[in-house]
N, C-alpha and C positions, 0 to 999 in steps of 0.2 A: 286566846293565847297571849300569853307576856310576853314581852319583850326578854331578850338575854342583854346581859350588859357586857361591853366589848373592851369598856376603857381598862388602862392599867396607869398603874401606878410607877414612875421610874425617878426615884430619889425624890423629886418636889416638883416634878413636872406629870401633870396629868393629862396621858393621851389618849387618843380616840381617831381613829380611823370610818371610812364610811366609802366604797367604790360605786364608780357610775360606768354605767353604760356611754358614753359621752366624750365629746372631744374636751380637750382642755379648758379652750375661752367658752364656751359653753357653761362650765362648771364655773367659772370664775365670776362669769354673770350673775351668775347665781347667790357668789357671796359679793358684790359687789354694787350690783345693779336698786338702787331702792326701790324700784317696783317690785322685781325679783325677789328683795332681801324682806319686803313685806309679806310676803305669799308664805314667811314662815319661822321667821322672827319681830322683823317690823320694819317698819321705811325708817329711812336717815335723810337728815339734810347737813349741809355745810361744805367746805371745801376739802374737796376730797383730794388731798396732796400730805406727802409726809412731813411731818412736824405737823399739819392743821387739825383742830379740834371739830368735830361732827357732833352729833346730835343723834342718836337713836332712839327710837320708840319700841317699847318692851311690850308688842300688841298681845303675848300668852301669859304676860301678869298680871296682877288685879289692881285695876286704875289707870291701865297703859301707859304708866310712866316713861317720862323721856329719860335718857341718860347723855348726860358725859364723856362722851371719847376720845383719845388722842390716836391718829393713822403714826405709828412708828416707822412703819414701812408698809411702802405701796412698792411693786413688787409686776407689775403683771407681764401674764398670765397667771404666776406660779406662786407671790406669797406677798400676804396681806399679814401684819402687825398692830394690834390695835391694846390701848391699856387703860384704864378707868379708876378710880376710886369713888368708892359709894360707901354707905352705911355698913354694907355687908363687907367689905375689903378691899384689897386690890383686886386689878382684875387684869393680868397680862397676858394675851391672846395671841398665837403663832400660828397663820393657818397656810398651812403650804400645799400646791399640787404639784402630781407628777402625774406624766399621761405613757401609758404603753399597751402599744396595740389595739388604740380604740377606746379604752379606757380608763379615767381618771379615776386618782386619788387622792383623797384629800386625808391630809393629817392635822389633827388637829391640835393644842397644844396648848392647857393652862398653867404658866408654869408660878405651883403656889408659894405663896411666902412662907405657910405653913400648910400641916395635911390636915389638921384638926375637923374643918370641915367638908374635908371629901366627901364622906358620907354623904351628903346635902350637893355638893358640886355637881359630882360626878352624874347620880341622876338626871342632873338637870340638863347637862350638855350631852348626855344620850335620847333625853327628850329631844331638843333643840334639832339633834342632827338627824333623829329619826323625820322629826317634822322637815328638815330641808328634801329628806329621799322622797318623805308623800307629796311634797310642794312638787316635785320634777316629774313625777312618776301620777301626778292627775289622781291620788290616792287622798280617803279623809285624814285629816291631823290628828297626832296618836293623841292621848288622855295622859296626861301628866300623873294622875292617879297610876295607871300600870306602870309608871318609874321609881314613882317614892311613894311610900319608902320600902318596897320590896328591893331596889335594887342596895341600900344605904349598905347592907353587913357586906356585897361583893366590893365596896371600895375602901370600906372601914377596914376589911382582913386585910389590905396591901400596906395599910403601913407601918 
């Protein structure tokens, strides 16, 4: 079975939602914690305070490249800001939670400079966040194949 794709498109910001079963700090461990944040994107080092620049490891690319990031805003429990530039572009990241009733949500938020390659984005932060739900949930890591580029024409029609 595929994956469906959930992001959408709203002016130059592309978001993406994902609910847990979970208390708040729980989930925020999740995108926080570098043990945690290995189990499904890749471990981080550096000082982890706003304005400080970290370090991540891309352990689902090829050659587990480390990157560049700057914490815009740290935020906890509820939102983490983080922004990059690499070869492939900017990269400004919004990722906020809200908790009701037991369970959290998390929004997610790239907001692009341009849309030209959503097609290519979007896939890949539905990858990403699928891989964060099998990380929690003790499930294997989806296949990047069932994203891209079956998912590329549902982000390409939104702009």
């Amino acid at each position: 079975m595929s994956p469906t794709p959930t992001g959408r498109l709203f002016g130059r910001d592309l978001v993406l939602t994902r609910s847990f079963r979970a208390p708040l700090d729980d989930v925020w461990a999740s995108l926080t914690d570098p043990v945690r944040t290995a189990r499904w994107f890749g471990p981080w080092k550096g000082d982890a305070a706003p304005g400080a620049a970290i370090q991540v490891q891309m352990v689902q690319e090829e050659g587990q490249p480390w990157m560049d990031m700057t914490i815009d805003a740290c935020e906890p429990p509820r939102r983490l800001a983080l922004s990059s530039v690499d070869d492939h572009g900017s990269w400004l990241l919004d990722l906020t939670l809200s908790e009701t009733g037991g369970a959290t949500e998390l929004r997610f938020t790239q907001h692009l400079t341009d849309t030209d390659s959503v097609g290519e984005v979007g896939p890949g932060w539905e990858f990403y966040l699928d891989a964060l739900v099998a990380s929690r949930d003790g499930q294997p890591m989806p296949d990047f194949n069932d994203y891209y580029p079956s998912m590329k024409e549902h982000f390409e029609a939104q702009r």
